[in-house]
Backbone as CSV, one residue per row, in Angstrom:
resi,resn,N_x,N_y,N_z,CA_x,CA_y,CA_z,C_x,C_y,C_z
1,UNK,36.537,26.198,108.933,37.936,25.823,108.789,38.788,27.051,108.482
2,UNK,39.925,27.040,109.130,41.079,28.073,108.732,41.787,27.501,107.635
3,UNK,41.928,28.660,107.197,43.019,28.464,105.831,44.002,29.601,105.913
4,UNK,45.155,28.691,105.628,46.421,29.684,105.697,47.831,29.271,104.970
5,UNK,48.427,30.197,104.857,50.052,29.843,103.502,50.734,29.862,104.333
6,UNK,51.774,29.030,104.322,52.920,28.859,104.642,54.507,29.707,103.884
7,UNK,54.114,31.095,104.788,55.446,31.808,103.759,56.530,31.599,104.851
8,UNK,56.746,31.130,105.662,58.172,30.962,106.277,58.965,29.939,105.107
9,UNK,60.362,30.203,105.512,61.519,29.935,104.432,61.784,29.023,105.196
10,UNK,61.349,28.589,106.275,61.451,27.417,107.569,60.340,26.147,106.572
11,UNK,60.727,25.077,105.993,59.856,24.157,105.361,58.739,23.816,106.830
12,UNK,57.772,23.325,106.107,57.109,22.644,106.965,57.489,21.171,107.411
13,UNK,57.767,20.572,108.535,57.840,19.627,108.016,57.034,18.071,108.723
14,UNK,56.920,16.715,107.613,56.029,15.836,107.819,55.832,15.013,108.117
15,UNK,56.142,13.750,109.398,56.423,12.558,109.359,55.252,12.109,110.378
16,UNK,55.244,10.591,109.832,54.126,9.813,110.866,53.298,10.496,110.671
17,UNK,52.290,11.122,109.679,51.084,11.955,109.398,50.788,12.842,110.473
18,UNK,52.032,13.271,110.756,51.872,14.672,111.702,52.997,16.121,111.165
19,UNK,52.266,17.326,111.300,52.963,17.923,110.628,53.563,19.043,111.679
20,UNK,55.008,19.175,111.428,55.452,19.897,112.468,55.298,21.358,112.555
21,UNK,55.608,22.422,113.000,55.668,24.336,112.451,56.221,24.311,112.837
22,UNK,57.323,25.415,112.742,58.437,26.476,113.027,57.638,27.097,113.907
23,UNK,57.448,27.736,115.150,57.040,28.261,116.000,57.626,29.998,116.027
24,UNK,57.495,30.704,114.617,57.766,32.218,114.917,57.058,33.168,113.862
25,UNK,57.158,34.347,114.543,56.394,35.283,114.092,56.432,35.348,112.060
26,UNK,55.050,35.817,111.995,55.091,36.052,110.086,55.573,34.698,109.418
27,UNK,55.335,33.564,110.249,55.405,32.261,109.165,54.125,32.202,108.389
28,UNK,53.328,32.136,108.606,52.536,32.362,107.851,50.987,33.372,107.269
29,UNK,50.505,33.575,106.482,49.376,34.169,106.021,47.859,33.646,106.264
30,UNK,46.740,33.966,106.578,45.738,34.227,107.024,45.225,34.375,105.273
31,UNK,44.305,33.282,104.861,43.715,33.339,103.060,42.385,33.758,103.586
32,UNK,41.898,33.009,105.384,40.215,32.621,104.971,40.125,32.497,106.666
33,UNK,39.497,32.799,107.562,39.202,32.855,108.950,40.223,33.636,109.874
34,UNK,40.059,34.937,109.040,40.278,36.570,110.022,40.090,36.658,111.194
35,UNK,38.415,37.052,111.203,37.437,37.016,111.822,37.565,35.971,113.311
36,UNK,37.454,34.605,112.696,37.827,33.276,113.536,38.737,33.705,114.824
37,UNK,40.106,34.010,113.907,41.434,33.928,114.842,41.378,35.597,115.726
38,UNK,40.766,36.482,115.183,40.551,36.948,116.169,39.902,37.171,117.360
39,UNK,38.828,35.980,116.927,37.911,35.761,118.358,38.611,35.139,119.069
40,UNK,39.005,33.919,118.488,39.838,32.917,119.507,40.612,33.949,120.285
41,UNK,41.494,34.640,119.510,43.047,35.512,120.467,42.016,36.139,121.592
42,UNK,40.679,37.160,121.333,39.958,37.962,122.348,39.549,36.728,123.604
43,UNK,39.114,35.631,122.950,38.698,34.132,123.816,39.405,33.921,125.280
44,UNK,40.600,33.745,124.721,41.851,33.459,125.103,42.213,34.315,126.428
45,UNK,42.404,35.606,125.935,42.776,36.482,127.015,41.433,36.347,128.358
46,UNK,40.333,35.975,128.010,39.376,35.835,129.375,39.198,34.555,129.469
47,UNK,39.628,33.387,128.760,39.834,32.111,129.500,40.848,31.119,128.907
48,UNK,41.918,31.002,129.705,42.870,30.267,129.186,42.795,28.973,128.416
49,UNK,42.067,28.260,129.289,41.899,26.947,128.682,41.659,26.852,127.041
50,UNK,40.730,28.037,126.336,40.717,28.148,125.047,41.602,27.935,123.874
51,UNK,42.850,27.845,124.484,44.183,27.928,123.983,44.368,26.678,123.772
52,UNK,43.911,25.224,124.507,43.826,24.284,123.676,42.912,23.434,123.062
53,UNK,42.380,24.128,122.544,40.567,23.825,121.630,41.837,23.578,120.527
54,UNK,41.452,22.033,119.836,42.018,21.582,118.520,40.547,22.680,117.409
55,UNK,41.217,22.790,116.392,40.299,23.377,115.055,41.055,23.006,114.101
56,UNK,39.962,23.130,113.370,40.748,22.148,112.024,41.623,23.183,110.785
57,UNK,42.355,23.120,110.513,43.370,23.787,109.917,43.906,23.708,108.198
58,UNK,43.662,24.556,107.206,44.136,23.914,106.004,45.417,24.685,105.592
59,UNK,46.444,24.181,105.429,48.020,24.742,105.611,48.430,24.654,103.582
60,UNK,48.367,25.475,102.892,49.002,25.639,101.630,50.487,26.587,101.770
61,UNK,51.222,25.652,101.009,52.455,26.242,100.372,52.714,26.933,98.977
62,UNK,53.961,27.773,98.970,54.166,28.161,97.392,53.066,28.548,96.586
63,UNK,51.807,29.068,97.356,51.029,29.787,96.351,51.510,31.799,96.181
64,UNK,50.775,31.883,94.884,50.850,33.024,94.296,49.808,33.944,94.738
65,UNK,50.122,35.099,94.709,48.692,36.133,94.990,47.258,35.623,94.385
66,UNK,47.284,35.279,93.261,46.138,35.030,92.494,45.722,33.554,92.842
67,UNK,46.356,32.579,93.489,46.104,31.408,94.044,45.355,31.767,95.002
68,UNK,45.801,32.524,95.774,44.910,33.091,97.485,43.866,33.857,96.741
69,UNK,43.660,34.704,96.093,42.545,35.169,95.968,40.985,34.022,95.070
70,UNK,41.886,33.246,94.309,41.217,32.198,94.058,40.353,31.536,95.014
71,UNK,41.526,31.082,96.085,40.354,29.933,96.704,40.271,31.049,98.188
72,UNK,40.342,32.524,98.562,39.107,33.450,98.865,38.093,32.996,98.265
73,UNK,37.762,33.983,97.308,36.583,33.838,96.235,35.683,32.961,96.302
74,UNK,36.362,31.476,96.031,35.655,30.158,95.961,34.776,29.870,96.972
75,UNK,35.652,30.307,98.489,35.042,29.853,99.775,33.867,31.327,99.860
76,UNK,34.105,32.502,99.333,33.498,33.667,99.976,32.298,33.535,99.302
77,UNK,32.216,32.794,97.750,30.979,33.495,97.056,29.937,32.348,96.706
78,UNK,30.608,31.479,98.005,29.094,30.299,97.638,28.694,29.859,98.967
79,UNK,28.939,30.534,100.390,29.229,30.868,101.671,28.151,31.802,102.143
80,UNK,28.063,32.140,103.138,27.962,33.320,103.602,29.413,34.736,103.377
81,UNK,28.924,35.670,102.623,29.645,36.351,102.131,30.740,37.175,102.960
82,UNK,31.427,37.627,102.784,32.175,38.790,103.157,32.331,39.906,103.277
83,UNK,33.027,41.376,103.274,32.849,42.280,102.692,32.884,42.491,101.244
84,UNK,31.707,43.038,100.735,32.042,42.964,99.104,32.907,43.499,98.678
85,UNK,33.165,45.064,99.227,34.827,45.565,99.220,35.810,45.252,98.686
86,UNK,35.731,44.267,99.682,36.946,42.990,99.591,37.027,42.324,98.561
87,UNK,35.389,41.933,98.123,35.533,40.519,97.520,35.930,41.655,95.789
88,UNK,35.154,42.708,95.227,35.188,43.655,94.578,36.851,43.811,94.137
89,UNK,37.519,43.837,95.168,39.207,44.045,95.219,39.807,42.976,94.726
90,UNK,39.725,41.700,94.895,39.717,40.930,94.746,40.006,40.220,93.530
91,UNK,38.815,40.731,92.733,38.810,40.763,91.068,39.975,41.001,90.426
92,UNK,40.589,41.751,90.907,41.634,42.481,90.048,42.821,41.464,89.882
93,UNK,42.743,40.273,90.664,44.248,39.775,91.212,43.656,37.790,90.598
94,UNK,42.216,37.539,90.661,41.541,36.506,90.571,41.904,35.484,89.577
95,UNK,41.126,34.681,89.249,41.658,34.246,87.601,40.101,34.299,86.953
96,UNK,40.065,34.208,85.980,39.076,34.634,85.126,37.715,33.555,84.931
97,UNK,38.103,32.526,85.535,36.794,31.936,86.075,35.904,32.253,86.710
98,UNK,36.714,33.421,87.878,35.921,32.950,89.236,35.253,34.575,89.221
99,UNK,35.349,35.116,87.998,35.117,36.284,87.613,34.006,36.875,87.168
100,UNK,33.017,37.798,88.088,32.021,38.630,87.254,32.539,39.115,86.399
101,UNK,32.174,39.657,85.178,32.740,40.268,84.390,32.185,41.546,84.309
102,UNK,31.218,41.712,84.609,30.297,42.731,85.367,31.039,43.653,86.104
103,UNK,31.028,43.022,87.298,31.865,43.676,88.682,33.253,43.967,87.890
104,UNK,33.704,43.294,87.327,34.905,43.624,87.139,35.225,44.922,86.171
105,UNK,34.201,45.205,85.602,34.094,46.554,84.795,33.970,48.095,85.662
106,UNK,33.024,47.500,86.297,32.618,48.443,87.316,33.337,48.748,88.494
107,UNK,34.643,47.985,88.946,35.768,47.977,90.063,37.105,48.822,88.893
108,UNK,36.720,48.315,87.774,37.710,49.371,86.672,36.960,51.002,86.656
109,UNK,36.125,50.764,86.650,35.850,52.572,86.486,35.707,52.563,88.123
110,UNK,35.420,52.516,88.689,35.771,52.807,90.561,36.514,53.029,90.386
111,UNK,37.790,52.580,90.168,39.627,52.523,90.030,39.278,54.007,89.703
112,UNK,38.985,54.268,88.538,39.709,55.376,87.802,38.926,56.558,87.898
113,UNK,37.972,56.722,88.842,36.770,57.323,89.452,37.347,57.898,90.842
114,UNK,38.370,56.932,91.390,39.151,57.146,92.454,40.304,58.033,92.030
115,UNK,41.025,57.807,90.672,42.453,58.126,90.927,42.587,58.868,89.483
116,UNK,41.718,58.711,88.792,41.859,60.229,87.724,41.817,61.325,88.071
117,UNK,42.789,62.369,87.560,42.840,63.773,87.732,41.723,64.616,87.544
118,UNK,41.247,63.913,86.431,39.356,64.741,85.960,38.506,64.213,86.438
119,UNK,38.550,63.591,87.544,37.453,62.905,88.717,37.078,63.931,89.654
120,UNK,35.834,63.885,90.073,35.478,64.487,91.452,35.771,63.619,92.398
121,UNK,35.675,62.373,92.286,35.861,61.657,93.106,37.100,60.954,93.400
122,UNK,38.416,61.798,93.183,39.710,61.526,93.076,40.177,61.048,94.652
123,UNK,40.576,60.064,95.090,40.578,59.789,96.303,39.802,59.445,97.646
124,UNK,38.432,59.762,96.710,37.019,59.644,97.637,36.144,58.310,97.767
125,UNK,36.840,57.391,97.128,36.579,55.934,97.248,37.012,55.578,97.682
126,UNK,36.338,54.487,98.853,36.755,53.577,99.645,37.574,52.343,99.555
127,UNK,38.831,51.879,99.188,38.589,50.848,98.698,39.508,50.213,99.768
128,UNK,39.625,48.841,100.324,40.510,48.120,101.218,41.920,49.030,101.620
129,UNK,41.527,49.434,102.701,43.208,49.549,103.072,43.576,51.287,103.455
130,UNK,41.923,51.866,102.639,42.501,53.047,102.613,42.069,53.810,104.121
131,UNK,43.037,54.924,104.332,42.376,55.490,105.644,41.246,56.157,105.776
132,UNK,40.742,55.915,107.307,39.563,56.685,107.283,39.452,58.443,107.114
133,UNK,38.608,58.243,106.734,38.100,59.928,106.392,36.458,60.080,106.810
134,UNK,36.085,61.613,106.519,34.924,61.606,106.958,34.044,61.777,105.393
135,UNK,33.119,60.959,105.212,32.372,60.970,103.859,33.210,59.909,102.872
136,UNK,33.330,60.002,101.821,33.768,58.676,101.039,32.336,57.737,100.513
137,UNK,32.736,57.176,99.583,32.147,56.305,99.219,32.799,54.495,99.094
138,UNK,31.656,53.873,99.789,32.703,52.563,99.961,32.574,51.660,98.135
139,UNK,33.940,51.233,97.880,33.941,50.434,96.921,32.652,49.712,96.664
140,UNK,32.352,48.451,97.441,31.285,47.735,96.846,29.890,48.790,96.874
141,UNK,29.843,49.862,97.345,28.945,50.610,97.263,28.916,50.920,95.547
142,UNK,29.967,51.781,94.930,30.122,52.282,93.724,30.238,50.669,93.089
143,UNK,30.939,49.362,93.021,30.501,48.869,92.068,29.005,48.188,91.799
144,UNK,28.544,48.345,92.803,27.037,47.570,92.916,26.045,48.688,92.589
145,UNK,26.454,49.862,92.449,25.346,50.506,91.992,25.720,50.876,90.444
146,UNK,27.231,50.902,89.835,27.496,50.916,88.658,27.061,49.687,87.974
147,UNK,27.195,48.312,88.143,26.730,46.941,87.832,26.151,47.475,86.471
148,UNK,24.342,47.489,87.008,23.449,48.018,86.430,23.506,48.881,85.273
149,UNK,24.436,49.633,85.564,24.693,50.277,83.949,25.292,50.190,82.827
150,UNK,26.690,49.159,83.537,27.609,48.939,82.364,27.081,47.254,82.084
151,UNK,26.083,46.481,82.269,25.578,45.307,82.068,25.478,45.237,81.023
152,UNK,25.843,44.162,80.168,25.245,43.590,78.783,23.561,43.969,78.485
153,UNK,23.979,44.710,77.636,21.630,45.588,77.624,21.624,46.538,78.540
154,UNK,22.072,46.343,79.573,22.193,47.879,80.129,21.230,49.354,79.930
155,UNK,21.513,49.857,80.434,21.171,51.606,80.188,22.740,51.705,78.863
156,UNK,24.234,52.309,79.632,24.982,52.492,78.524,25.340,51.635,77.103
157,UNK,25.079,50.339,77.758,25.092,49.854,76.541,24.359,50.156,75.204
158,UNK,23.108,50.224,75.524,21.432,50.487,74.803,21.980,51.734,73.758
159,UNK,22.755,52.599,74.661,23.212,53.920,74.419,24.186,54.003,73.529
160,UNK,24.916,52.439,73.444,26.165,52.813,72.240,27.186,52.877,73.220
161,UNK,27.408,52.910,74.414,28.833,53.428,75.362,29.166,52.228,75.825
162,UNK,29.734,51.216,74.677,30.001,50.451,75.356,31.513,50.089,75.718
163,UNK,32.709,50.597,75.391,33.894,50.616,75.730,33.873,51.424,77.232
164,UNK,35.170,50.667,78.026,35.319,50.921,79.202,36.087,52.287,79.244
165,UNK,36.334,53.311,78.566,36.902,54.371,78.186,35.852,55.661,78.392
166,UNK,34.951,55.097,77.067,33.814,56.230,77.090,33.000,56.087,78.543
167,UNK,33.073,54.723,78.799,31.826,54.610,80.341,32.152,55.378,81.206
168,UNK,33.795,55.458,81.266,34.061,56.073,82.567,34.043,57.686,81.924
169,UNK,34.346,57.748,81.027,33.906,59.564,80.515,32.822,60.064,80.836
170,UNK,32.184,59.543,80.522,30.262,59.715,80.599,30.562,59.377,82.066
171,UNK,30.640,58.933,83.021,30.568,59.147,84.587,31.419,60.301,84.723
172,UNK,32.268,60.673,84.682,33.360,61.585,84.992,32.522,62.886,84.908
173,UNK,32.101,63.205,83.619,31.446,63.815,82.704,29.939,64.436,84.273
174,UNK,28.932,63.338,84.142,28.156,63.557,85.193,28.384,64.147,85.884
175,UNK,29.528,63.319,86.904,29.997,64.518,88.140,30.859,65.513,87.991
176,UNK,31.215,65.799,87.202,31.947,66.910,86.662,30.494,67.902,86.869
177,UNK,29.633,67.617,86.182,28.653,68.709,86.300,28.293,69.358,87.611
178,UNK,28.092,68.358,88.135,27.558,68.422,89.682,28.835,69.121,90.531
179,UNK,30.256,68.904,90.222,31.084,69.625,90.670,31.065,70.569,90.519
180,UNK,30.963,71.050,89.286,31.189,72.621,88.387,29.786,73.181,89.648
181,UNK,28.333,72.688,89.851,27.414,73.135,90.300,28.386,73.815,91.914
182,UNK,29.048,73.022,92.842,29.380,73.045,93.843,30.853,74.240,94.095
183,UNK,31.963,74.014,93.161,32.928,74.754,92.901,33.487,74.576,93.732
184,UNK,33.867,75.408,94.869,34.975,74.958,95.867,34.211,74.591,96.855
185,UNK,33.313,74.136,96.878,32.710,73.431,98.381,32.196,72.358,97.742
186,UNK,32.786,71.784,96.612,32.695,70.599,96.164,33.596,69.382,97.859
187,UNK,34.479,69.620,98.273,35.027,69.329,99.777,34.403,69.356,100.625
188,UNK,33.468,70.143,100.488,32.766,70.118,101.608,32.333,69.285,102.747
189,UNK,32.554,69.250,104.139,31.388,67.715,104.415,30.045,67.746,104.127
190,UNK,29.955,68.924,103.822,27.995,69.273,103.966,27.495,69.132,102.707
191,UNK,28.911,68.121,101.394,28.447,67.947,100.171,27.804,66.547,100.221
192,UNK,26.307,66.561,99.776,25.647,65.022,100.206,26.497,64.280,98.705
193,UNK,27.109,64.629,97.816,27.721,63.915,96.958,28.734,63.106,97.234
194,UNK,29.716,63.597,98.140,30.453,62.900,98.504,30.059,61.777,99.854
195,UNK,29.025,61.115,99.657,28.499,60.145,100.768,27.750,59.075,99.465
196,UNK,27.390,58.112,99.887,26.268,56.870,99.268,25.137,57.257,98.773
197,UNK,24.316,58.346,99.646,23.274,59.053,99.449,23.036,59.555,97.983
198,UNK,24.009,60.701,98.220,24.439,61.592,96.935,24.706,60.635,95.874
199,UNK,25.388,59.895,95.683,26.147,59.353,94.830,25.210,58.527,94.192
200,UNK,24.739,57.747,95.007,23.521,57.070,94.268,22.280,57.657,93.751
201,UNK,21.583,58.888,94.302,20.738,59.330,93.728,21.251,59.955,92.126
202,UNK,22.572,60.287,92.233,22.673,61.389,90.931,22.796,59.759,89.727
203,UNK,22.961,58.828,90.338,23.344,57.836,89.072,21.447,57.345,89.251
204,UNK,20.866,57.625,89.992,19.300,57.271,89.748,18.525,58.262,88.374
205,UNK,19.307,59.286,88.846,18.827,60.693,88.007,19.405,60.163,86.131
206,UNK,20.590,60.191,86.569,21.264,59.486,85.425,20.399,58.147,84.439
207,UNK,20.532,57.335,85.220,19.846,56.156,84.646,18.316,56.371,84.264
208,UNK,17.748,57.164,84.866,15.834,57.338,85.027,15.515,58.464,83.488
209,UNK,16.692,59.244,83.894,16.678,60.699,82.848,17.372,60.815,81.937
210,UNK,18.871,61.143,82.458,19.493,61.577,81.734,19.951,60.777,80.372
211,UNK,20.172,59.745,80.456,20.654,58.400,79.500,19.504,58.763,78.134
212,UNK,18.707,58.968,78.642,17.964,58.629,77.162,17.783,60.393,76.897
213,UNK,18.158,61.281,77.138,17.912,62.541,77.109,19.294,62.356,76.080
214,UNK,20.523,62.575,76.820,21.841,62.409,76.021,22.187,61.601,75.001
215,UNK,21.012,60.532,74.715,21.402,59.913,73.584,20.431,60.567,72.325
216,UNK,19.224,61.032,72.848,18.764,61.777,71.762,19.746,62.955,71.163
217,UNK,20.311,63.473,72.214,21.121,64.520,71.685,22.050,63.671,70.646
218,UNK,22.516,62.750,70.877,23.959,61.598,70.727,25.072,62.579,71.587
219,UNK,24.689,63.260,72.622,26.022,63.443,73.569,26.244,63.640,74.883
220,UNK,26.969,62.859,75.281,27.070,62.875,76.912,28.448,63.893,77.265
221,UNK,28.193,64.772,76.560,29.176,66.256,76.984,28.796,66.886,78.464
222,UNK,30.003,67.313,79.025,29.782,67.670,80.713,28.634,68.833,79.967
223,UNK,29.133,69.653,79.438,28.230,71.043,79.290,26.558,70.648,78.800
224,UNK,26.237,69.497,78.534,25.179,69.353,78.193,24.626,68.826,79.188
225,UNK,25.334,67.695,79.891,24.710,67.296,81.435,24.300,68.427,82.347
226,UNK,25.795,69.282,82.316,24.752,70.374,83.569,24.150,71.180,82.743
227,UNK,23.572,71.155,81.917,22.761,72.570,81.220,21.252,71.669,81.448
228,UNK,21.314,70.665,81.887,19.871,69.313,82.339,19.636,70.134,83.868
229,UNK,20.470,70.362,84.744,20.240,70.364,85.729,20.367,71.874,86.937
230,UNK,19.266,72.699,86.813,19.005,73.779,87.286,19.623,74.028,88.854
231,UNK,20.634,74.290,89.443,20.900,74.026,90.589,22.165,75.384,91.036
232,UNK,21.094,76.456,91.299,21.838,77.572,91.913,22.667,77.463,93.015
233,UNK,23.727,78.447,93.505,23.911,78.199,94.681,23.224,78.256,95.690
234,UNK,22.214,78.840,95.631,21.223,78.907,96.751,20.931,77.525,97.624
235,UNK,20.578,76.817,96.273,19.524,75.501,96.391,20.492,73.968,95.778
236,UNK,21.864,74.592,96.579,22.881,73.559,96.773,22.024,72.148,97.586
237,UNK,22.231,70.932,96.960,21.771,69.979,98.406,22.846,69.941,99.472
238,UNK,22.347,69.613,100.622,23.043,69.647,101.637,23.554,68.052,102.394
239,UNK,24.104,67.610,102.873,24.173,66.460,103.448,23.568,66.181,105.098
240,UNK,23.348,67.653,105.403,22.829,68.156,106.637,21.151,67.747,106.797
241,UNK,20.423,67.738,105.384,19.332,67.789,105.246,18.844,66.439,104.626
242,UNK,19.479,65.244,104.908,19.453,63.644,104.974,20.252,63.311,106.040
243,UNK,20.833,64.157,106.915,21.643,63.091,107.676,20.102,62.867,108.709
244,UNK,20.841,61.326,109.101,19.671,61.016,110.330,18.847,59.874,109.689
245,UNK,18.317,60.122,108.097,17.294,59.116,107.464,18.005,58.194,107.117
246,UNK,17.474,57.020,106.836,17.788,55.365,106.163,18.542,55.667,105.163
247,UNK,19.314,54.585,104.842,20.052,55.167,103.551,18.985,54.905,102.210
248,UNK,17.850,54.510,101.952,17.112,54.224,101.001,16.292,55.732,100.998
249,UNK,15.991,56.138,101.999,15.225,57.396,102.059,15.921,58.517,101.817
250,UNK,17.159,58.354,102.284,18.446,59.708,101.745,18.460,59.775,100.225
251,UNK,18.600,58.645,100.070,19.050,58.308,98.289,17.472,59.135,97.935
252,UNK,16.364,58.318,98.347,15.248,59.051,97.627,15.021,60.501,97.857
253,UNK,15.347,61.250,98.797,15.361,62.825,99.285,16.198,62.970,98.207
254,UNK,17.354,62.586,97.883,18.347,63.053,97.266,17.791,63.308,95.467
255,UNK,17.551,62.022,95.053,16.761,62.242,93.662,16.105,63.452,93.550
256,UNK,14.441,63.029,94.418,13.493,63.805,94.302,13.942,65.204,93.935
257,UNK,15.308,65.639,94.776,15.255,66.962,95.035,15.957,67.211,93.066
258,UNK,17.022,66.506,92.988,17.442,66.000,91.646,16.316,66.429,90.634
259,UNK,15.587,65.685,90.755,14.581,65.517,89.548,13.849,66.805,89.726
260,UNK,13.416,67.567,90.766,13.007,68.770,90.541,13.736,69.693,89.994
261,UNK,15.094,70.015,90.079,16.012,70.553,89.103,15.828,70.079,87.451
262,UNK,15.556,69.189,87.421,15.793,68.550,86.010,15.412,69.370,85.116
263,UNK,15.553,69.512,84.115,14.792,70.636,83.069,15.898,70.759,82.089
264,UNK,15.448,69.759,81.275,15.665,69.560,79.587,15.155,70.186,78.891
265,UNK,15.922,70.721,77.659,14.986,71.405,76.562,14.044,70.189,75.330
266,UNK,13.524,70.575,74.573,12.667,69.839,74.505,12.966,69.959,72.993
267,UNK,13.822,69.504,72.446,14.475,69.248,71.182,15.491,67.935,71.237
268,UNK,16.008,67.678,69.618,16.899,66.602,69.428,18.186,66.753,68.499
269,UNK,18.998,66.148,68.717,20.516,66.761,67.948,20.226,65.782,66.511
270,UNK,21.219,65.996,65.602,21.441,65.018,64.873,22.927,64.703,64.303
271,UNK,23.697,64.780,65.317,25.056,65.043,65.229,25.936,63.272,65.690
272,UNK,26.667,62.558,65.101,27.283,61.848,66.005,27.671,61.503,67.679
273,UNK,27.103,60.754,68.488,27.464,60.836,69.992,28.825,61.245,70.684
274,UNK,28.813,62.294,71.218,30.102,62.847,71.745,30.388,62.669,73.215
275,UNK,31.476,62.523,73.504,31.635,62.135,75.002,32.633,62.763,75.432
């Protein structure tokens, strides 16, 4: 079934249980069968007759942004799904029922992972709408692999980081290191960080290693993250040297190579956790 709003200023109108339309452009909005109406329109152009196939139609008025994303949601997440992207975006506008609270932490530090000044990843998230580029990371990519960390019990939680402030510090913090490692070819395309690959292995490294390394210290200071991770310019990773493999096998090239850098000292702080 299609679902769609009625924003023309033209009423709808109803008699004899038939309902009439205004017949012009931008009357109305598209909530739920995109996809649908653009097959039909492609249909159409190679066989006319398609044009009068009845389908069944659900016509809402006077709703609010957060009404449409509501009954999105409703239809997307007990369905066959959508783009998570989307559904990820979504959150922000929803009502609090229909709400991971999870995802919704993790689409907050994406946000600000995207558009903080002390981000590496300032603009390098994917999220609905934005233009293409080459490399990026797609939204539901970064919140589905953040999930996992900011979860109730969690890795950060376990750790004490549980405000949405410090979480995103302590990420910032991470790739900050890995930036500082890169310097101006942090831009690079040939940086596997700025792809899924990269991105996910260094939060594998993170979650496997570093988390319980930095809490012995009690600090998830950038200078202490990269002083974990041995990585000359020489023995930069490359994005050149995963392109081609699965994305499960990139991610694992990507660690491995990670974890051979790794090299912690082998002591403990006793100082308050700093971030």
């Amino acid at each position: 079934m299609h679902r769609i709003e009625w924003v023309s200023k033209d009423k709808l109108l109803v008699a004899g249980g038939k309902v009439t339309l205004a017949d012009a452009p931008r009357c109305a909005q598209i909530i739920d069968g995109q996809h649908r109406v653009a097959g039909l329109k492609d249909a159409i152009k190679s066989d006319k007759t398609v044009s009068s196939v009845e389908i069944p139609v659900a016509i809402y008025e006077n709703l609010d942004t957060r009404e449409c994303a509501d009954i999105f949601l409703s239809i997307n997440t007990e369905q066959k799904p959508v783009s998570r992207t989307l559904v990820f975006d979504l959150y922000g506008v929803a009502s609090e029922y229909l709400i991971d609270e999870t995802a919704l932490r993790a689409k907050d530090i994406a946000t600000a992972l995207n558009e903080s000044d002390e981000s590496p990843y300032r603009g390098w998230i994917k999220f609905p709408g934005s233009p293409r580029m080459k490399g990026g990371i797609a939204l539901s990519t970064v919140v589905s692999a953040l999930k996992p960390l900011v979860d109730n019990k969690g890795p950060l939680d376990n750790a004490k980081v549980r405000e949405l402030e410090r979480q995103t510090s302590v990420l910032i913090n991470l790739f900050g290191a890995l930036n500082d490692k890169y310097g101006d070819q942090w831009n690079s395309p040939d940086n596997p960080f700025l792809y899924a690959s990269g991105f996910l292995g260094a939060l594998q490294l993170f979650r496997n290693k570093i988390i319980d390394y930095c809490t012995s210290k009690k600090s998830f200071k950038k200078d202490l993250i990269s002083s974990l991770i041995n990585m000359p310019k020489s023995q930069r990773l490359k994005q050149s040297e995963v392109r081609g493999q699965s994305g499960s096998k990139a991610v694992s090239l990507i660690y491995d190579r990670l974890l051979e850098m790794y090299e912690p000292e082998d002591n403990s702080g006793d100082h308050e956790i700093e971030i």
